[in-house]
N, C-alpha and C positions, 0 to 999 in steps of 0.2 A: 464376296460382295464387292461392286467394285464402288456403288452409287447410293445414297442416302439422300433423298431429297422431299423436301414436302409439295406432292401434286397436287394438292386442295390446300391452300390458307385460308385460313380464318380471315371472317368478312367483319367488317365494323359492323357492334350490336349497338342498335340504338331503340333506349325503351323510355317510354311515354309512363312518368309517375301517375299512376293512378288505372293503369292500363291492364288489360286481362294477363295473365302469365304466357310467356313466350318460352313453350318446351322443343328442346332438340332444335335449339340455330346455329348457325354458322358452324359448320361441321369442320374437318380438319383429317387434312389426307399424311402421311408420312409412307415412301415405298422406297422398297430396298430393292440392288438389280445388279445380280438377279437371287432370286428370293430367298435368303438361306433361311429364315424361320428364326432370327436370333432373337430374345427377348427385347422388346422395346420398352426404355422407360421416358416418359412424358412428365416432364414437372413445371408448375405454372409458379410465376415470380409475381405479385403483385395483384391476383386475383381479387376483386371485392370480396365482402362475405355473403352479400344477398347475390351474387351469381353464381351458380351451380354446373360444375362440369361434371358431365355427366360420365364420364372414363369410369372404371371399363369396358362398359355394359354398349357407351356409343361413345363417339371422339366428337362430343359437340359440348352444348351449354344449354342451362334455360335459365330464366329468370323469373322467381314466383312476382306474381302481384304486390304491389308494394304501393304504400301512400306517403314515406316520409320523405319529404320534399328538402331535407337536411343531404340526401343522394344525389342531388342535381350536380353534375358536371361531368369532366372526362375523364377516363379512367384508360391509362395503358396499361397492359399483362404481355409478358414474357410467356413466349410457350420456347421449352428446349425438348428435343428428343433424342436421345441417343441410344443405339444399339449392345449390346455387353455380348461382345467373341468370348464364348470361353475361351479358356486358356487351352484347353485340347484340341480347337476345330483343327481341320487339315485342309 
C-alpha cells in the first residue's frame, strides 16, 4: 500500500432541536492504493452521546429526535483511521 487517504470527509451536521431524526448523514470515505484488504480501525474523539455512528454496518451517523434544548451549540469530533500491516504481509 503505498496511500491512505480519506476520499469522502465528513460534512458539517447541523440538526434543528426538536426536528424528525436524521439517519445515515454525512458518510465518510477512507481508500487505501492500491487495495491490500488490511483491517481498518476508525475511532471517534469527542463524539456526543445523542449522535450515533453508525460503523460497521455504514461509515456515517444519525441523529435520533431530541427536544432538550440544554444540546444547543457546536460540537467538534475527531475521526482517525488507521490501517494494522500484519506483521507477516510481504
Amino acid at each position: 500500500m503505498s496511500t491512505y487517504t480519506a476520499s469522502q470527509e465528513v460534512a458539517d451536521i447541523s440538526y434543528n432541536i426538536g426536528s424528525a431524526e436524521q439517519l445515515q448523514i454525512s458518510p465518510y470515505v477512507f481508500d487505501e492504493d492500491p487495495v491490500c484488504g488490511y483491517p481498518e480501525t476508525v475511532t471517534l474523539v469527542d463524539l456526543p452521546s445523542f449522535v450515533t455512528h453508525n460503523a460497521p454496518t455504514t461509515d456515517d451517523f444519525s441523529v435520533p429526535m431530541n427536544t432538550d434544548l440544554n444540546l444547543i451549540g457546536a460540537y467538534q469530533v475527531t475521526i482517525k483511521s488507521e490501517i494494522c500491516v500484519p506483521d507477516d504481509h510481504t
